[in-house]
C-alpha positions in Angstrom: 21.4 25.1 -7.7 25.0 26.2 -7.8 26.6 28.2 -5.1 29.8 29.5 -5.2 31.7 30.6 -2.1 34.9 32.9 -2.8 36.2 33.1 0.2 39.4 31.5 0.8 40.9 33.4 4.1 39.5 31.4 7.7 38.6 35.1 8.9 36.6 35.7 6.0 38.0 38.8 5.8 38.6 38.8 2.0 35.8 38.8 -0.3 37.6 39.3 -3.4 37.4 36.1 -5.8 40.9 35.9 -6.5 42.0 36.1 -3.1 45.1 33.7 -2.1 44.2 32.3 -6.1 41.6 30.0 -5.0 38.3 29.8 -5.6 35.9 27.2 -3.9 32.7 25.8 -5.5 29.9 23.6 -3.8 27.3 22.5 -5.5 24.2 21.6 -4.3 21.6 20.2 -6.5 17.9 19.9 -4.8 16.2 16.5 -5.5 13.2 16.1 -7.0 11.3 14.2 -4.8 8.4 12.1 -6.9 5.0 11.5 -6.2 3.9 8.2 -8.2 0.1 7.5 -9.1 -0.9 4.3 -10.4 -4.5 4.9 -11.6 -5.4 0.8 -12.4 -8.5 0.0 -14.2 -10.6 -2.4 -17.0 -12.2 -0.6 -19.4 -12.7 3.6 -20.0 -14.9 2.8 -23.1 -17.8 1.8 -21.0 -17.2 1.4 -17.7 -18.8 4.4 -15.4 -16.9 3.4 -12.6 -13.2 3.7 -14.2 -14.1 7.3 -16.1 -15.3 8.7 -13.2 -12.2 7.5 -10.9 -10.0 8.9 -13.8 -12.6 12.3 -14.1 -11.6 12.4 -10.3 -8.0 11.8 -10.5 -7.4 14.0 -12.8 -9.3 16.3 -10.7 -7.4 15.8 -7.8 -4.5 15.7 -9.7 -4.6 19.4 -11.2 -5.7 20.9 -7.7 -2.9 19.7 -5.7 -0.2 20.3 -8.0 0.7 23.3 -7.1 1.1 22.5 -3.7 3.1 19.6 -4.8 5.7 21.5 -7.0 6.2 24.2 -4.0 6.9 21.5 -1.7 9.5 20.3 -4.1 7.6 17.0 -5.9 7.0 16.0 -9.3 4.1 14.3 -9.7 4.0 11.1 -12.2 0.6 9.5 -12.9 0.8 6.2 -14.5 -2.7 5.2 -16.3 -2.4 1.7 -16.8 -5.7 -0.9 -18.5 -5.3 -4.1 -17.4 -6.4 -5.7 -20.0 -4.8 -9.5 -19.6 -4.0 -11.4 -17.0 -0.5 -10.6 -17.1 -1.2 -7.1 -17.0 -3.6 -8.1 -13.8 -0.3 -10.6 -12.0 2.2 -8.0 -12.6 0.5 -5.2 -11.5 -1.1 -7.4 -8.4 -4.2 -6.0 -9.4 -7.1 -6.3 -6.9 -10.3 -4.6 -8.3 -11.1 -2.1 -10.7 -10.4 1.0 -10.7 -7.8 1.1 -8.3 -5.5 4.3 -7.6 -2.5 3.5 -6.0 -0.3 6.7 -4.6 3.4 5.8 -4.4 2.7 1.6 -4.4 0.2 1.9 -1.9 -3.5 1.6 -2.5 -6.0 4.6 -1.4 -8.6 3.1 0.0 -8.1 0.6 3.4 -9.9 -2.1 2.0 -11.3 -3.7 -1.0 -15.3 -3.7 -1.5 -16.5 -4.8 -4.4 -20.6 -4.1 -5.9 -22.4 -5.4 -9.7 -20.9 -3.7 -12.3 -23.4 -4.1 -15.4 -21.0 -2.2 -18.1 -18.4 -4.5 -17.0 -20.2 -7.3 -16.8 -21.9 -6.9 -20.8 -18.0 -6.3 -21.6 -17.2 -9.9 -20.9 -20.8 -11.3 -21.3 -20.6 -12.3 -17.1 -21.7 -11.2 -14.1 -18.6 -9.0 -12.1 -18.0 -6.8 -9.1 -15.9 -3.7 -9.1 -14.7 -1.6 -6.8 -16.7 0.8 -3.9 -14.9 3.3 -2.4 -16.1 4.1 1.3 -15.4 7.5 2.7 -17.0 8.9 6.1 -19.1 5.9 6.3 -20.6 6.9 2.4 -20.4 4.5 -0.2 -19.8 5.3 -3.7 -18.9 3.8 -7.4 -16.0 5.6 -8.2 -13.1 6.9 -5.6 -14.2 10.8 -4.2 -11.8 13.6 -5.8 -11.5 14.2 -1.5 -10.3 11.2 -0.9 -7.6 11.2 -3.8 -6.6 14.7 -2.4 -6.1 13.4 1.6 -4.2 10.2 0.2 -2.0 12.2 -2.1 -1.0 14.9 0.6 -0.8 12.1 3.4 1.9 10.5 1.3 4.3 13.6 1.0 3.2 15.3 4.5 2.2 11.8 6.4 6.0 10.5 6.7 7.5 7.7 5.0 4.7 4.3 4.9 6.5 1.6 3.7 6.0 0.0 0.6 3.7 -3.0 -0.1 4.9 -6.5 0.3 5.8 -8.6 -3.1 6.2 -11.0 -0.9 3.0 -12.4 -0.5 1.7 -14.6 -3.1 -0.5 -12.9 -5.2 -3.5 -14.9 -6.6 -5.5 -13.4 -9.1 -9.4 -12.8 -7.6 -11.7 -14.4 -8.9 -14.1 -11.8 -10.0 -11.1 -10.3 -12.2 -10.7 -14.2 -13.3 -14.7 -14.6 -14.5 -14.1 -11.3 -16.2 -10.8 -12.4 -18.2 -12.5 -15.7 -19.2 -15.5 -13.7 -20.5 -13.4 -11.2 -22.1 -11.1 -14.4 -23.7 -14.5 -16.3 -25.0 -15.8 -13.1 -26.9 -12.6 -13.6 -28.3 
């Protein structure tokens, strides 16, 4: 946004644009402040529990954009298969699906259940991710609790931003599943 000021005189008693042959300009640009989503997962071609956290993301997505733009964000949803285990190092990938809202991850902690369409993907038996929300478990991340962690990011205050400086190790369960995917190979 660009706003001019015209007034030259310290009484501001001269409105005219030319006055004393000066003009003065200040600009003023508002910032786009940017919400970032990281929507992490497997496999969409099979796996229940990855289409229904991206069914619910992009769910959760749509209704709060509106809020989002009027409070001044832009919204940026990364949707990233991690499909190596380069993808899964860089990306200090945990479990599948994860949804990660501005680095940090959603949910507090990581639970894990059998995941049968994962597990006849790489021919092994894996664990993906449970999302737990008012004491309820369930197999793909609620479209509420998108919503909460999305608005508790821009109206929450600042959280700070994971550590890189841990080590990451790669779990095993995503390890068993990369050595089955690598053998069907």
């Amino acid at each position: 946004m660009k706003i001019k000021y015209n007034k030259c005189c310290p009484d501001n008693s001269c409105s005219d644009s030319s006055c004393c042959g000066q003009e003065k300009t200040m600009t003023t640009a508002k910032e786009k402040k940017e919400i970032v989503i990281d929507f992490l997962f497997l496999d969409l071609t099979v796996c229940e529990r990855c289409q229904g956290a991206e069914t619910n993301l992009d769910a959760a997505v749509n209704e709060v954009s509106a809020i989002l733009s009027a409070a001044g964000y832009e919204t940026v949803v990364n949707k990233i298969n991690v499909n190596t285990r380069d993808l899964a190092v860089r990306h200090r990938f945990l479990s599948s699906p994860t949804i990660r809202v501005n680095g940090m991850d959603i949910a507090l902690e990581v639970k894990e259940s059998l995941c049968t369409e994962c597990g006849d993907l790489c021919g092994d038996s894996v664990d993906c991710r449970v999302w737990i929300e008012d004491g309820v478990e369930y197999t793909e991340p609620p479209k509420s609790m998108i919503i909460n962690a999305i608005l508790k990011e821009v109206y929450g205050g600042h959280h700070k931003t994971p550590s890189d400086s841990a080590p990451y190790v790669l779990p095993d369960n995503l390890s068993t599943f990369f050595d089955g995917i690598e053998k069907k190979a």
